[in-house]
N, C-alpha and C positions, 0 to 999 in steps of 0.2 A: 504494500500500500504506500502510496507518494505522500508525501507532508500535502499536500492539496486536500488528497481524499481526507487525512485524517482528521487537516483543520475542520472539512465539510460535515464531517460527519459527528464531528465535536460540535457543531455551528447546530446541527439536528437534535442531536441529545439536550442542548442547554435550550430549543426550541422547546420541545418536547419537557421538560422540568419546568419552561417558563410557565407552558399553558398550564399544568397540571396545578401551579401553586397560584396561578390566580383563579383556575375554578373549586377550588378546593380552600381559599383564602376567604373568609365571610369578616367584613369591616361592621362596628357594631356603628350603625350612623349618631352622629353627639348629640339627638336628641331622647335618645334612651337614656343619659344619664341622669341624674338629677343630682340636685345642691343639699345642701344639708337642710335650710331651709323651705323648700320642696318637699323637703321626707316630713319633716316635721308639722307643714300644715295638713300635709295627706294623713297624716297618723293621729294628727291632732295632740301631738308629745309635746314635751320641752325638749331644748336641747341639750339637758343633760341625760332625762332620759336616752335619747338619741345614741347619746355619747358611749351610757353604760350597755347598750343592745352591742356598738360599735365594737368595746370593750370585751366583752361575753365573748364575740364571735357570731354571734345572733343575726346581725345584721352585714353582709359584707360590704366593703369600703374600698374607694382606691381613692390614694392620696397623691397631691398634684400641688407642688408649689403650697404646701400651707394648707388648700383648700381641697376639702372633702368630699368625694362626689359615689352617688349609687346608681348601680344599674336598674333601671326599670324593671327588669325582669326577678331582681334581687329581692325588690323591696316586695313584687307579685306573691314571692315564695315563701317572704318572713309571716305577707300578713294572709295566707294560705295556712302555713304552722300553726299560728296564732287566732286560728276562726273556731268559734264554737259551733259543736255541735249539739245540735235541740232530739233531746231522749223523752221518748213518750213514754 
């Protein structure tokens, strides 16, 4: 095989890796997140409460410059955990 073919066929493989990781790459768009703020009028908390859910593990967080943000889907699932259910 000539250094041509090999480049080419290195040029196909890292085609081939590219497409695979961008259909395979899902971007969470930045309106799922929300502020701390956000959590806390939805929950109708304070935000120390907020803070101790944070603390616990209860609640997940990702921290950014100082400021605290949740995924939408995060918060779906805490107050899923957290739903009563009515026993007859």
């Amino acid at each position: 095989m000539t250094q041509t073919q090999e480049n080419d066929q290195i040029l196909v493989e890292l085609r081939e890796i590219k497409k695979y990781l961008k259909n395979s790459w899902t971007r969470t768009p930045l309106s799922d997140w929300l502020s701390s703020e956000d959590v806390c009028n939805m929950l109708q908390i304070s935000r120390r409460l907020l803070q101790e859910y944070r603390n616990s593990g209860e609640l997940v967080h990702s921290k950014i410059g100082g400021k605290v943000f949740f995924h939408a889907k995060d918060v779906e699932k805490f107050i899923r955990r957290h739903q009563y259910k009515k026993v007859s």
